[in-house]
KELOKOL-262293 format. One line per 4 residues: number of its first residue (from 1); their letters; for each residue z, x, y of C-alpha. Coordinates in Angstrom, 3 decimals, always signed. Layout:
<rs>
NUM	a	Z,X,Y | ...
</rs>
This chain:
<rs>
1	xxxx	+20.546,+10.022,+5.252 | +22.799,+7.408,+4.723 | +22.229,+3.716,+3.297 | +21.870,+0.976,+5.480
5	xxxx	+24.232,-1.908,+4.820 | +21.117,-4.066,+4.023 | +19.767,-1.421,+1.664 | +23.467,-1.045,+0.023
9	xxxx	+23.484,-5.038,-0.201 | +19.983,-5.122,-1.969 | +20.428,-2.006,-4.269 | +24.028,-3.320,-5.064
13	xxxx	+22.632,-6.781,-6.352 | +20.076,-5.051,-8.615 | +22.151,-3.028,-10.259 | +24.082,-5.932,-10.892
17	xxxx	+20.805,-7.415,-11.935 | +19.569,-5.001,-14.007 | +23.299,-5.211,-15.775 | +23.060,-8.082,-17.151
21	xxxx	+25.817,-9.536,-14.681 | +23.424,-12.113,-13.332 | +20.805,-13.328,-15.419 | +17.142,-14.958,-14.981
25	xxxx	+16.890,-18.070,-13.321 | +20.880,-17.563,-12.681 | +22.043,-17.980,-8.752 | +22.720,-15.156,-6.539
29	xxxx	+26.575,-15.167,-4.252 | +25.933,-17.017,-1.552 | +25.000,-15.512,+2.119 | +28.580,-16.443,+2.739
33	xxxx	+30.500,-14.798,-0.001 | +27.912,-12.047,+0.687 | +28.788,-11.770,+4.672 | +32.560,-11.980,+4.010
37	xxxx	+32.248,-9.111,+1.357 | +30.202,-7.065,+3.194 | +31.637,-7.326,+6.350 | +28.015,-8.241,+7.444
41	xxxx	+25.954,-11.181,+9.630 | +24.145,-13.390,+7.926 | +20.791,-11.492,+9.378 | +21.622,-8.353,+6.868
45	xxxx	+22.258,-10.593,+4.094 | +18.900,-12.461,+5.053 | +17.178,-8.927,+5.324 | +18.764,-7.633,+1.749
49	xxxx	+17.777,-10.493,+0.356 | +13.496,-10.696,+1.436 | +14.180,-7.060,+0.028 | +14.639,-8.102,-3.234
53	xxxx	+12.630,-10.739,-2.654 | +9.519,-8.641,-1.646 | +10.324,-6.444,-4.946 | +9.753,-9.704,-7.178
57	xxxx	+13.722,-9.970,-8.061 | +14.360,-13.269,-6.633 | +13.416,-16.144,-5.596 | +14.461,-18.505,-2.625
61	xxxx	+15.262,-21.928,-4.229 | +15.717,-25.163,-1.837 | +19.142,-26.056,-1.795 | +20.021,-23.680,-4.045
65	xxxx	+20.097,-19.973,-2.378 | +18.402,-17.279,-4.437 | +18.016,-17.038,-8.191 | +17.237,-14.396,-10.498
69	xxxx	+13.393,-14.661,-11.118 | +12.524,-15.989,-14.683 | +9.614,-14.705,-15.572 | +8.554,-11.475,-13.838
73	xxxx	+5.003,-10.057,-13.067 | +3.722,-6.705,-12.798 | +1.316,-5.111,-10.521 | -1.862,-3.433,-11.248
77	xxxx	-1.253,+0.385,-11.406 | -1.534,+2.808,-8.261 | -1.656,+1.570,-4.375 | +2.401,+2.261,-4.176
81	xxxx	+2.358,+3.354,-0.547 | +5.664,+3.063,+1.475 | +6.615,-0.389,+2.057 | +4.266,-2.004,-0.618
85	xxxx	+5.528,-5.174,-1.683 | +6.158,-5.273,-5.537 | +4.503,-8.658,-5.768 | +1.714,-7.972,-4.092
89	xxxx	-1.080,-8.126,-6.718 | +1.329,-9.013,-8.919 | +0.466,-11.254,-12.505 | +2.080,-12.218,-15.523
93	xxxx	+2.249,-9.857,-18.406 | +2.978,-9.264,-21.823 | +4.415,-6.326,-23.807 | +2.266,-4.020,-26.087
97	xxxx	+4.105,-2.402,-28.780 | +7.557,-1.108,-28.204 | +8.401,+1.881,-26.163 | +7.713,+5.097,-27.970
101	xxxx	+7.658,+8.852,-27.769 | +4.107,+9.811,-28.424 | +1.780,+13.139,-27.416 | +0.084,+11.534,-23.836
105	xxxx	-3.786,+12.190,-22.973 | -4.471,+15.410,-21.703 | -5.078,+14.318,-18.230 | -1.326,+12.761,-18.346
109	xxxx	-0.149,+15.590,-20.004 | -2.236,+17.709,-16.992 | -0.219,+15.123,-14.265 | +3.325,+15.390,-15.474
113	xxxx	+2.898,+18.938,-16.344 | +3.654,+19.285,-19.732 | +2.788,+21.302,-22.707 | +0.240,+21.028,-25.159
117	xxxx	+2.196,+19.267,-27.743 | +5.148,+17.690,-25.688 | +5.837,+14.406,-25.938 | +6.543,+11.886,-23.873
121	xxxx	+7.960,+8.232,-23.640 | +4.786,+5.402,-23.291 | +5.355,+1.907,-22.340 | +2.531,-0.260,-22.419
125	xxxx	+1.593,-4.144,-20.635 | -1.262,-6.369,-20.486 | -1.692,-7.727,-17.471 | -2.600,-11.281,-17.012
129	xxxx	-5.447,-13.168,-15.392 | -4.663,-16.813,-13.747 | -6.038,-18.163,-17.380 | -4.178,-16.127,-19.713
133	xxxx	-6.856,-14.004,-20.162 | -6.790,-10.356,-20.408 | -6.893,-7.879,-16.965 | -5.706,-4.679,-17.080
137	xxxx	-3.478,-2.304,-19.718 | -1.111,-0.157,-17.899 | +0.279,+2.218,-19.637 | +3.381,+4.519,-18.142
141	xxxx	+4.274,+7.758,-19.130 | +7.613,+9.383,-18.373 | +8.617,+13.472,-18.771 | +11.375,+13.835,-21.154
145	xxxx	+13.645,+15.145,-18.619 | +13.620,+11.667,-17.181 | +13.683,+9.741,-20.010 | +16.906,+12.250,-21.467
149	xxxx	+18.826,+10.509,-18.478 | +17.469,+6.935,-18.268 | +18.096,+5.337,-21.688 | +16.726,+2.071,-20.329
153	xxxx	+13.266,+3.220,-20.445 | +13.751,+3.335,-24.450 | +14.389,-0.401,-24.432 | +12.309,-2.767,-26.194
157	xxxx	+13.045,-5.385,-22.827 | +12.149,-4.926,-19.574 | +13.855,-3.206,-17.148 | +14.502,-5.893,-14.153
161	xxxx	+15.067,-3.794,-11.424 | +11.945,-2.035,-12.068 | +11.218,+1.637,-13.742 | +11.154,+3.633,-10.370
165	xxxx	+14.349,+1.599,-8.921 | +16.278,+2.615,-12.091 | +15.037,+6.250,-12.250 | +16.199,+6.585,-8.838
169	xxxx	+19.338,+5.086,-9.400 | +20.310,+6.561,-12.354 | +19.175,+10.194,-11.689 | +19.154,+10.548,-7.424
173	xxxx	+15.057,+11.351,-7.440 | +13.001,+8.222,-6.024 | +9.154,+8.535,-5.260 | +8.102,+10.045,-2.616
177	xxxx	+4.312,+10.946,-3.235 | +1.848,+9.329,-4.873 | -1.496,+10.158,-6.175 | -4.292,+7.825,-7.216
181	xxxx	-7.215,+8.403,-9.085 | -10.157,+6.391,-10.002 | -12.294,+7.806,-12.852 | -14.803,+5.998,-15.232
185	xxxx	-14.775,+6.384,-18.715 | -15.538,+4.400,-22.204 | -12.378,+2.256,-23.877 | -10.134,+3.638,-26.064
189	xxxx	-10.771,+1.187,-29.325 | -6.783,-0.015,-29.041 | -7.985,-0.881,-25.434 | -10.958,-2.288,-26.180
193	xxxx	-9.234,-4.407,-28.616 | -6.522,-5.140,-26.088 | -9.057,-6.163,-23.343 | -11.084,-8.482,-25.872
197	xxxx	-14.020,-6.106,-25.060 | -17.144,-5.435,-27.768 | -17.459,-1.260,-28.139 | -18.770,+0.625,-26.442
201	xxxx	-17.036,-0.896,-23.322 | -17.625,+1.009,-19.152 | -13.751,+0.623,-17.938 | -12.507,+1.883,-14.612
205	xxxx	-9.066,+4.336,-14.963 | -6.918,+4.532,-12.217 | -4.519,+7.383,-12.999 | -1.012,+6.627,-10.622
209	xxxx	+1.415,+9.995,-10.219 | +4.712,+9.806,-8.841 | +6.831,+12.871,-7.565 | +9.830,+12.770,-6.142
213	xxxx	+10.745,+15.241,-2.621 | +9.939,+18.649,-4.714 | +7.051,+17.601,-6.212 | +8.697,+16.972,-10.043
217	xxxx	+6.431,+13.701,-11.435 | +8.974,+10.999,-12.279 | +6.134,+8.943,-14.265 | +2.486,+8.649,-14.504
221	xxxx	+0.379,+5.346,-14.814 | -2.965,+4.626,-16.584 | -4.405,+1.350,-15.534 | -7.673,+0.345,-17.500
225	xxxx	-9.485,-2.263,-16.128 | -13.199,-3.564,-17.502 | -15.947,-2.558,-15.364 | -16.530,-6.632,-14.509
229	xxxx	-13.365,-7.473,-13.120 | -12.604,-4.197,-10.768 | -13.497,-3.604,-7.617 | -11.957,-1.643,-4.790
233	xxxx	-11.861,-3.526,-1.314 | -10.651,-1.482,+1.701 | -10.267,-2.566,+5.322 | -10.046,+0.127,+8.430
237	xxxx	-10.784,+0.148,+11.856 | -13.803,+1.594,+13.261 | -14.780,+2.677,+16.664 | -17.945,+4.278,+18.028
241	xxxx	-17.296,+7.048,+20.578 | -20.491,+7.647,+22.559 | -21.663,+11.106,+22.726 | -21.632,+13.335,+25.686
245	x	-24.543,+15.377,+27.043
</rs>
């Protein structure tokens, strides 16, 4: 199915992002320039724009249009449904280690369907609390035949556009199912040590799968979280139907 202009708009202006062309805390082309080249009203410029806005790319400055977010935040890992905001959730973060082909956990291995002994490419955060201190390491996993065609994910840097945006860009296979799931288990000692946590240490896993439409996992997400600070709030509508006799 074809773009829509507003979708062309937005995934044009990360790619230029993501390029290098416009850099953080640099300003976007103005709804003008954007309308005239686009052969658009300002309302699709607006609605490109909250697009990138709502995936933590930009930022609306007074006076000023929209500028390339400076420092970017991640989100804790799973809850990816359609239409999820980016920043929703989202905190600071800070790189652990540098990208690196290593032999995943069995359950990853299990989840993007490899091999005993395959390896795959890890990138690793540590999310952020309000205070600097430690929240969550998330830790993404990627198959090989991904990461043979998105040399990005290699990169010591981060990738602004996002991992998923740029695997879909580069290779024509976005997400399109996701499973969560929530397991308990004791710290890995380079987690514990991440965390700040005294061994042995409860931790809640949430273990994020992405597949794209014929069920090939693009990536898989560990998110580690000490038992204290997670919790799992859900909100639903209930209705009592009263029973018939």
């Amino acid at each position: 199915m074809p773009r829509l202009k507003y979708e062309q708009i937005a995934d044009s202006l990360r790619s230029r992002i993501s390029d290098g062309e416009f850099r953080p805390g640099e300003v976007l082309p103005s709804g003008r320039d954007l309308c005239e080249q686009w052969d658009v009203s300002r309302a699709t410029v607006i609605k490109a724009m909250d697009v990138l806005r709502n995936d933590g790319l930009v930022v609306a400055r007074q006076g000023a249009g929209f500028t390339v977010i400076q420092e970017r935040a991640v989100r804790p890992a799973g809850r990816r449904a359609s239409g999820s905001a980016r920043v929703t959730g989202a905190r600071p973060y800070r790189r652990l280690g540098a990208p690196e082909l290593a032999c995943p956990p069995r359950v990853v291995a299990d989840a993007l369907r490899l091999a005993a002994g395959r390896l795959a490419l890890r990138r690793a955060r540590l999310m952020l609390l309000e205070d600097g201190s430690p929240q969550s390491v998330i830790t993404a996993w990627f198959p090989p035949d991904v990461v043979d065609s998105c040399p990005k994910l290699a990169q010591m840097g981060p990738i602004p556009e996002g991992t998923t945006h740029y695997i879909a860009r580069t290779i024509g296979r976005s997400p399109k199912r996701g499973t969560d799931t929530v397991t308990v288990r004791l710290a890995a000692p380079e987690e514990a040590e991440a965390l700040g946590l005294d061994e042995p240490a409860a931790v809640a896993m949430v273990l994020h799968v992405a597949c794209d439409a014929d069920g090939r996992p693009l990536l898989c997400e560990e998110g580690v979280t000490p038992s204290h600070l997670w919790e799992l709030v859900d909100h639903y509508p209930m209705g009592w139907v009263p029973e018939t006799h």
